[in-house]
N, C-alpha and C positions, 0 to 999 in steps of 0.2 A: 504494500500500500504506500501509495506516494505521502509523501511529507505537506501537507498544506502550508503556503509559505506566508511566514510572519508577517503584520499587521505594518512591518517597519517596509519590506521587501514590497509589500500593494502601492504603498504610498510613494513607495523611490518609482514604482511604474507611471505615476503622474510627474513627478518630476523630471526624468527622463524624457519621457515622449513631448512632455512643456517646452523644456530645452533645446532639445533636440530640433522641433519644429519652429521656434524663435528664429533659431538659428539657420533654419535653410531659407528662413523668410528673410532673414537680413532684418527682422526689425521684429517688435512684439515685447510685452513684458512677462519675463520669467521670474521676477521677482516673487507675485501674488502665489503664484500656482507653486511654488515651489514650498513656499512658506506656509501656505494654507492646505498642503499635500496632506497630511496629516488629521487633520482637523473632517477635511471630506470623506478622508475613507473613512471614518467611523460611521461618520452619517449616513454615507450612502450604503454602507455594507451593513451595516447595523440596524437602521432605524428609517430610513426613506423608503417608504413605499411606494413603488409606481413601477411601470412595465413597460419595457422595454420596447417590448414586441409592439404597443396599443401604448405611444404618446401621448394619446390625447383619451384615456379613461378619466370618466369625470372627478371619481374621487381617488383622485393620486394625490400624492402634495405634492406643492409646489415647491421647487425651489429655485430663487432667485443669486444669481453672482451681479450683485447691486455695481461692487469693484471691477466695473465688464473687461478692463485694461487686460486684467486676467484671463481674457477668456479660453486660453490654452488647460485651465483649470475645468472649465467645463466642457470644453472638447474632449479631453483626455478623459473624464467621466464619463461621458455618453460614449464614447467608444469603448472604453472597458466593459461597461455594464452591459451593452450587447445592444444599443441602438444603430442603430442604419448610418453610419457612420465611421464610413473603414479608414484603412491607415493611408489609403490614397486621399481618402480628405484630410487627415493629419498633416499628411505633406506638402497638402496645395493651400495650407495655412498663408490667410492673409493674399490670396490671389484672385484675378478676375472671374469671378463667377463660382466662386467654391462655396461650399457651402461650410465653412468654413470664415468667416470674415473680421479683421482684425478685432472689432468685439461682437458678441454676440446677438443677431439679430433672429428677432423673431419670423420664423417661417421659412429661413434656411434650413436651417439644421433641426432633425425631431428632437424632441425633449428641450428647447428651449423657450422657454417661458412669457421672456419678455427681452423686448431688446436693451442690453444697459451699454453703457460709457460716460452719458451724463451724471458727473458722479452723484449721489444724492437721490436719482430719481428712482434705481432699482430697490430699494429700502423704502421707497413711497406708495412703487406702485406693490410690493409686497404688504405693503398694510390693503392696499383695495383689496387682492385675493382675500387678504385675513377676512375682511370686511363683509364681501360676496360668500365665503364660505359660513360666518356665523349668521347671516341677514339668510341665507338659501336652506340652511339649516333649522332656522327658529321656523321660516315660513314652510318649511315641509318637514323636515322628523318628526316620525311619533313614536309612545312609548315602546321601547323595543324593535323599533325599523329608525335607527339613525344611516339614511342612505346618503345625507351628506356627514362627512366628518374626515377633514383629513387638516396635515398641521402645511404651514407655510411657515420654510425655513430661508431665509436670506444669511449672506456671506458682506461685509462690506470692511472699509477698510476706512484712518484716518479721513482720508480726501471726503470720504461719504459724510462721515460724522462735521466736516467743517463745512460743507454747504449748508446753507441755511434751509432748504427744504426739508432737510433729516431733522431740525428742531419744529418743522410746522408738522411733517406725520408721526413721529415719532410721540408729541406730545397728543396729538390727539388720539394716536393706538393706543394709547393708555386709558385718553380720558373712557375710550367705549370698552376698555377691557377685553381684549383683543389674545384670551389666554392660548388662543391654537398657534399664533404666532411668535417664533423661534429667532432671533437671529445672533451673529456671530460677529464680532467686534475682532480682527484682525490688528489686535495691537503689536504692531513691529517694531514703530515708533521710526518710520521711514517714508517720507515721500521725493515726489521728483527731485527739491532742491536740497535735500538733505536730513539731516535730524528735526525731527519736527518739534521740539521741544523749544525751539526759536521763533515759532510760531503758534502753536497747539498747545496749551499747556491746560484746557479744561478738567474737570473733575469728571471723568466721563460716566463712571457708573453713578455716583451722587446727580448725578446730572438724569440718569434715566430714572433713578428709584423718586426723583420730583417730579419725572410725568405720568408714575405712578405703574414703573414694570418693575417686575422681577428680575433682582440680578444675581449673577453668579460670577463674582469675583475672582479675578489671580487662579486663574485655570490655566497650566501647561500645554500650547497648542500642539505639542508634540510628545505629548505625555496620551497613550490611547486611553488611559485607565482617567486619568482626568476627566478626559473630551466625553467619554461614555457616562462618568458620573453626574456631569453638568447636564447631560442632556434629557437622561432619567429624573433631576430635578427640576430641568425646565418642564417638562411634560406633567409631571405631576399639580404643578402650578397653573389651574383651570380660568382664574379669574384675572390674570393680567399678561401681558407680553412678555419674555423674557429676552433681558441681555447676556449673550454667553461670552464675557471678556476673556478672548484667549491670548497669552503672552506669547509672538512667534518672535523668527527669526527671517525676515526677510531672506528669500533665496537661500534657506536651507539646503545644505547638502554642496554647496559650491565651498571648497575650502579656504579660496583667498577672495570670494565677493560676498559671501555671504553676511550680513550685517552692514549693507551698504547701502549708499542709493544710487551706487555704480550697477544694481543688478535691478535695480526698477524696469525702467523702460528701453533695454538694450541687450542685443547677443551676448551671452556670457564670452562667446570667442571662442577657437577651437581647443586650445590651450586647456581653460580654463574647465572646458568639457569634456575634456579628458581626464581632468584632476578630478572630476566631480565622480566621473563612471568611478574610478580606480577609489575615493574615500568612499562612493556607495555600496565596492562589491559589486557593481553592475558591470557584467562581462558582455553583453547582446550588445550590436551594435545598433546603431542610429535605428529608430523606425520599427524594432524587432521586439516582440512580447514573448517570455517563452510561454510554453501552452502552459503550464502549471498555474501561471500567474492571470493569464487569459481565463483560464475555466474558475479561479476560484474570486474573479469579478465579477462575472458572468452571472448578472441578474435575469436574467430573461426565465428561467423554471419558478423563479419564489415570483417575479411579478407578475406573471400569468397565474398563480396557485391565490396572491393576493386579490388579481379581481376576478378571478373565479369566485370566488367565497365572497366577494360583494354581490355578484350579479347572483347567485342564489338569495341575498336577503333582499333585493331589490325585484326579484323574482314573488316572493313573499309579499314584500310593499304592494306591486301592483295589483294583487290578489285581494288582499285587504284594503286596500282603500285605492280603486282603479282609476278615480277622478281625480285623486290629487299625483298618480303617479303619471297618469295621464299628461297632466300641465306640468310635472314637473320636466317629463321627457322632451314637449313640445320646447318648452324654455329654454333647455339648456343644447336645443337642435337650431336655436335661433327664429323659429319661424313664426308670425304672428300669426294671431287668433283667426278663424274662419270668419268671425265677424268683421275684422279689420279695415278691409279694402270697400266693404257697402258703405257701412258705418263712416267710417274716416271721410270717404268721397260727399258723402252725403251733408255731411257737417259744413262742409267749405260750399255748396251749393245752397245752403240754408244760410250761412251767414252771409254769400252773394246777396242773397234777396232780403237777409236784415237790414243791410246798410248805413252799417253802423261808424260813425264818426268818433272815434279813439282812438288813446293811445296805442302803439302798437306792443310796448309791452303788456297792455292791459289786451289786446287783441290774441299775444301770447297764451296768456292767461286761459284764455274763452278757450284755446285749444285743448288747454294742458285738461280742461275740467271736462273737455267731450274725448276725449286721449285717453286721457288716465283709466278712466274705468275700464278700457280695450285693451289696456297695457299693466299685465300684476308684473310684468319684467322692466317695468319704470322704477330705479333708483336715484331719485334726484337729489339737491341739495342747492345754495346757496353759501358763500361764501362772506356770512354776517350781514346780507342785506336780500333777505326773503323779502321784505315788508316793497324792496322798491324794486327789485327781481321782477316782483309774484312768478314767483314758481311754485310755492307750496298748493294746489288745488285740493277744493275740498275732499277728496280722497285719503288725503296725504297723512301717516300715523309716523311721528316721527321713529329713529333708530336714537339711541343711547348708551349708556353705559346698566340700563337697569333693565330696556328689552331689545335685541336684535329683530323682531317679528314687525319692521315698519316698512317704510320706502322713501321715507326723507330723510339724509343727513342734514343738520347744522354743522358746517364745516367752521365756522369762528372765520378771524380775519387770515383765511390762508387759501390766497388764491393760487400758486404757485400747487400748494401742496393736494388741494383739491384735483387740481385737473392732473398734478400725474395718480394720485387715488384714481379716477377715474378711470383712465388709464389699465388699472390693473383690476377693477372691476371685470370691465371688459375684457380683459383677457382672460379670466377666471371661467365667466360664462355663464348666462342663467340671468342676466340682468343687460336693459337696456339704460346708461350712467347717463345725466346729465346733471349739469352746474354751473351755478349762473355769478355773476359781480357784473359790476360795471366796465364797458368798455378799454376806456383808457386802462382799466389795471390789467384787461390782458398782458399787457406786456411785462408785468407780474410770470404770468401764467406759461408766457410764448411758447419756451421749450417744451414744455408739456404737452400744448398743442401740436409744435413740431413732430414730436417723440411718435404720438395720435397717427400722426399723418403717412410715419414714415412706417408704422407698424399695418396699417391700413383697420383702423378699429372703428366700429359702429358706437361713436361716440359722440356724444352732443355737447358745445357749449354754448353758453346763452350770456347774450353781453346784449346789456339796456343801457339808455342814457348816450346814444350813441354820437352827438355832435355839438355843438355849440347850443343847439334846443335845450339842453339840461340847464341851462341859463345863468345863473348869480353865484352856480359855486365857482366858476371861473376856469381860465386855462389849465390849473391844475388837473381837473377833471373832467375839461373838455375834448373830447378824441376829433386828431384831425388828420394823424397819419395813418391810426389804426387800421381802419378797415381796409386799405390797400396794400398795408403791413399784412395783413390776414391772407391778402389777395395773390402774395406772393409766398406762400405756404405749399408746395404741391403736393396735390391730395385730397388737397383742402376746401370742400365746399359753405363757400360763404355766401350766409341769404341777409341781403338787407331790405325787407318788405315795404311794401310804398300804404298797405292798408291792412286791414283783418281779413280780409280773404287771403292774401299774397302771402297773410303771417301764417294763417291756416296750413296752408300749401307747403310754405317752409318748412314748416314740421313735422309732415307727412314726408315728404322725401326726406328731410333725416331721417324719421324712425324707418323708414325702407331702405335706407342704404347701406347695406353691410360690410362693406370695403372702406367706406371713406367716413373719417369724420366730418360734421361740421360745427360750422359756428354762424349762429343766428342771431341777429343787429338787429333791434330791439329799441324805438323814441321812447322818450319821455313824454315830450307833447303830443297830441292829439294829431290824429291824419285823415285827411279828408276819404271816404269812399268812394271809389273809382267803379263808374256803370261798368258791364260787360256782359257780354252773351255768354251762354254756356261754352260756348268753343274756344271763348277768350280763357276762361275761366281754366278751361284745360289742359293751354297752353302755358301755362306761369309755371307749372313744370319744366319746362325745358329751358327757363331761368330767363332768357327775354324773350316777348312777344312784341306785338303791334297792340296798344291800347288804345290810341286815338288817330283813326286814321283820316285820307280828305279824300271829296269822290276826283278830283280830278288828279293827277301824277303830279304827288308831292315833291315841293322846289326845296324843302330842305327837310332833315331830321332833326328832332329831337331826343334825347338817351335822356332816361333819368333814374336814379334811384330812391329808396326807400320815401322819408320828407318831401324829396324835392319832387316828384309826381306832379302832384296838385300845381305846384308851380308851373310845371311846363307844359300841363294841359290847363290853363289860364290862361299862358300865353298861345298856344295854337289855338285861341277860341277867339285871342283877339289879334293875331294876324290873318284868320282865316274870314273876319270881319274884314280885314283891310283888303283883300283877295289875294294873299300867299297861303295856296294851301303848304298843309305841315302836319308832316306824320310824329306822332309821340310812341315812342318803345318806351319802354316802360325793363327793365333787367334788373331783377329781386339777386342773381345771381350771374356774373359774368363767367366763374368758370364751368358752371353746369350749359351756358348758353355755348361756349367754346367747344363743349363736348357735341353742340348737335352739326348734321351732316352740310356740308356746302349750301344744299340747295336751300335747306332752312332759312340761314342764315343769310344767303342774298334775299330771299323772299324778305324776309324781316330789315335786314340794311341793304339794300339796292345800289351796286357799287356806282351803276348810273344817277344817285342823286351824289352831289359832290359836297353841298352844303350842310356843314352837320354842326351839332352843336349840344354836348353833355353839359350836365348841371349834378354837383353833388356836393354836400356840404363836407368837404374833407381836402385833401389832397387831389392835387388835378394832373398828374404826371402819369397816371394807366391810362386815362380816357383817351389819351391822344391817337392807342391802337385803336379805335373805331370811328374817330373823327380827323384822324389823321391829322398832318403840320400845320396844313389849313383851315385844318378847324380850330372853332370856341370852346373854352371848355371852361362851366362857371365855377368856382370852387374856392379854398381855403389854403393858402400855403405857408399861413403861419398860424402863432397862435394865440388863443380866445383872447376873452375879456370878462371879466365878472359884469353881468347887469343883466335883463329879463328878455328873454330868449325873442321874443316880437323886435326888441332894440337890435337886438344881437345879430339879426337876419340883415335889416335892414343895414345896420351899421358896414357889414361884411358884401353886402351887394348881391346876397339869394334870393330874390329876388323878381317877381314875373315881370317887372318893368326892364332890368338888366337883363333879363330871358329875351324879350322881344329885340330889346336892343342889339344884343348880339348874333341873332338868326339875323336879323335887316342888314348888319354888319360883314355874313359870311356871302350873302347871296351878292 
């Protein structure tokens, strides 16, 4: 009988193959993976449940490497344990098209989770999984059928703990009590520029046990007898988050980098990988597993044995209670309700004929309350401003720290940290996320959004108060470059609606879009109702249409969005008095309108009308691509002023008398 090889000899196979593939890449950090070798085999050989074979079983846990720089750390995981991930991806580390990429993105590689490198953001969106799985849990376990229940474990390191986004999730994984969630503090005491103790000098565990998690002190990250005990006491710890502080040694195993921040983000050199094979007792060369070491990572038998033995209790579940296994299968397959598509269409056809003259966050609002009930996979929240949001619809039973069984977060003042929550919501599964603040602090949020964009997640964010209309609190919180800041997101579908129907519509094609996030721009003040036929009506899908058209072949266009609408069908009502007819497009969404086919898009802008003229209260430097050098384009290109939004308009030139002026001006 062969010898099963020590716990020391598993973990020198991640540091190797880390090395190794750094190294043929010319670039890559082997510092993380090498130093945190240790700390993962236990985890993943010990105590992580999930399957190899079936990456995407619903109750596996999660686990996140927040520290994505590392990600030869979790390459080297997923190919030991026996995912779809050979040693020729190993090799083609960090290359055009591998699945493999410098850090870990989601939907290359199986088994990973979320895409991290923004440091900070993978420890946030790890708290949304925690989130989704106690919120998916309270709303469907019953006694004796817990078919949701698994732990989210995250890896992060210094750089994580100093962004300031790890202080907005982290305290609030506490404040909800977040006991299934695990993470691992990679204390090296090492980043890029060197000892961080020149920089970093926090109290880090006194620092988590104030946002109220469980911590577990001065653990040897290279100790397995430690790392196994900490992690038996994090798990027993049901009612808060646990910090597992483990003391390593950057780049472990290198005997003249190790302890440096020469082994961070750089080849150890061949030298130096030589020295390392020869102190690890590792004789295989480059790229080479021997079988002994290969079969006894080799998860794939215990994690098909693991959701074997759930899909029996969840076999059971749907026996016992068939309606709720019912929705809960639907939910987490992503697909809406059979009611959905009547119901929803229906709602935007009824509020066509209400024609109603409001705000359009308040138009939001009308949606969310005929929405909501069609949607129990709505997770919302606000980011300390529900009340000017409204996002909470009467539906709405908040989540806390005393029951997970709701569908609204209060997120506190953390827009940043909200939207990568979100983030991990959605990739968890079983929940469609949104959360709202005001405009201008997107850019609080940006990356988060980016992060949304570049994972392609069915994600909604909602920003009201969208322009100098918010009126008297002033330029600080007037958005002027935002929305075209948003517009250059790829991925990223932005609706800024001109009324409550357009708002209606926005929101339907987000909750339908499953690829792409968006973000829906939302007035403060009141907006006029815009007539339309049902065909018109139909069209605000494909992001711009024709809303006001003239019977004879219009001598210039109009573009406008969200506010400005009403302006620029004012003014086509009073040049077509004057007898210049003029067509008004109306574009809730320019990159959803981008998306449609040629002939649409000449039908809608007619390259034979030459005179064209956009109006938006924000930035005016995108419009130019459909109005071209020649054209007008009304807009904003600096910023506000404090005083009352009717001033504000006029003061700034939005205007249907500067509208007219400027079409007379193009023709």
């Amino acid at each position: 009988m062969s010898k099963t090889p020590s716990r020391k000899i598993l973990a020198n196979a991640i540091r190797v193959l880390s090395m190794d593939a750094v190294q043929q890449a010319n670039s890559g950090h082997p510092g993380a993976p090498m130093g945190m070798a240790d700390i993962a085999e236990v985890l993943w050989n010990d105590f992580l449940s999930h399957n190899p074979a079936n990456p995407h079983w619903v109750n596996r846990d999660r686990f996140v490497l927040s520290n994505g720089h590392g990600s030869m750390l979790l390459y080297s995981l997923l190919h030991l344990s026996g995912y779809d991930l050979d040693i020729e991806d190993i090799k083609n580390f960090r290359q055009l098209h591998s699945k493999t990429p410098g850090h870990p993105e989601y939907g290359y590689a199986p088994g990973v989770e979320t895409t991290t490198g923004p440091l900070g953001q993978g420890i946030t969106n790890a708290v949304g999984m925690a989130i989704a799985e106690k919120v998916l849990a309270a709303q469907f376990n019953q006694p004796g059928f817990d078919v949701i229940d698994h732990y989210t474990y995250a890896f992060m390191g210094d750089g994580c703990l100093m962004e300031g986004i790890s202080h907005e999730a982290c305290s609030y994984a506490g404040t909800l009590g977040l006991g299934k969630l695990i993470a691992f503090w990679d204390d090296n005491g090492i980043s890029i520029d060197g000892e961080v103790e020149g920089w970093f000098t926090d109290d880090t565990p006194a620092r988590f046990e104030s946002y109220g998690w469980h911590v577990v002190r001065d653990v040897d990250g290279h100790n397995a007898d430690d790392i196994k005990q900490a992690i038996q006491q994090a798990q027993k710890e049901t009612d808060k988050p646990t910090l597992i502080c483990c003391k390593t040694v950057i780049g472990s195993g290198a005997p003249n980098k190790e302890g440096t921040h020469h082994v961070h983000g750089a080849p150890l050199g061949a030298d130096e990988i030589a020295a390392t094979r020869e102190a690890l007792s590792w004789s295989a060369p480059a790229f080479e597993i021997p079988q002994d070491i290969k079969a006894a990572w080799d998860a794939t038998d215990k994690g098909e044995r693991a959701e074997s033995k759930w899909e029996e209790r969840l076999e059971a579940y749907v026996i016992e209670y068939p309606a709720l296994a019912d929705e809960l299968l639907r939910r987490l397959s992503g697909e809406l309700s059979e009611e959905w598509a009547e119901k929803s269409s229906a709602f935007i056809q009824a509020t066509q004929q209400k024609a109603e003259t409001i705000a359009s966050r308040k138009a939001s609002l009308n949606a969310l309350n005929a929405y909501g009930p069609l949607l129990p996979e709505f997770l919302g929240g606000s980011a300390d401003l529900t009340g000017s949001n409204l996002t909470e619809w009467v539906g709405c039973v908040d989540v806390d720290g005393q029951s997970a069984n709701g569908n609204y977060l209060h997120y506190g003042v953390r827009e940043f940290g909200m939207s990568a929550i979100q983030n991990g919501i959605a990739l968890h599964g079983g929940f469609i996320p949104y959360g709202a603040t005001f405009l201008t602090f997107s850019d609080y949020a940006r990356n988060a959004v980016r992060m949304a964009s570049l994972m392609k997640l069915r994600n909604i964010f909602v920003y009201t108060h969208d322009s100098i209309g918010l009126g008297e609190d002033g330029p600080t919180h007037q958005s002027i470059e935002h929305v075209s800041s948003l517009r250059l997101i790829p991925n990223l579908d932005v609706w800024r609606p001109c009324d409550a129907v357009e708002s209606a519509v926005a929101w339907k094609c987000a909750i339908e879009n499953e690829t792409t996030p968006s973000a829906l721009i939302f007035t403060r003040q009141n907006v006029q109702h815009q007539p339309r036929s049902v065909e018109q009506v139909e069209l605000i899908s494909k992001g711009g249409y024709i809303l006001k058209d003239c019977d004879a072949e219009p001598k210039a266009l109009l573009i406008a969005t969200g506010s400005e609408v009403e302006l620029a069908t004012a003014a086509a009502q009073i040049l077509s008095a004057e007898g210049i007819p003029v067509r008004v497009i109306s574009m809730p969404s320019t990159e959803v309108f981008d998306q449609q086919d040629d002939a649409y898009r000449e039908s809608v802008l007619p390259v034979s009308v030459t005179a064209r003229v956009a109006i938006e209260a924000g930035s005016t430097s995108l419009w130019y691509k459909y109005v071209g050098l020649q054209g007008e384009v009304i807009g904003i290109d600096r910023f506000g002023e404090s005083a009352p939004a009717k001033e504000l308009f006029e003061y700034f030139g939005i205007t249907t008398e500067k509208l007219v002026e400027a079409v007379k001006n193009s023709l």
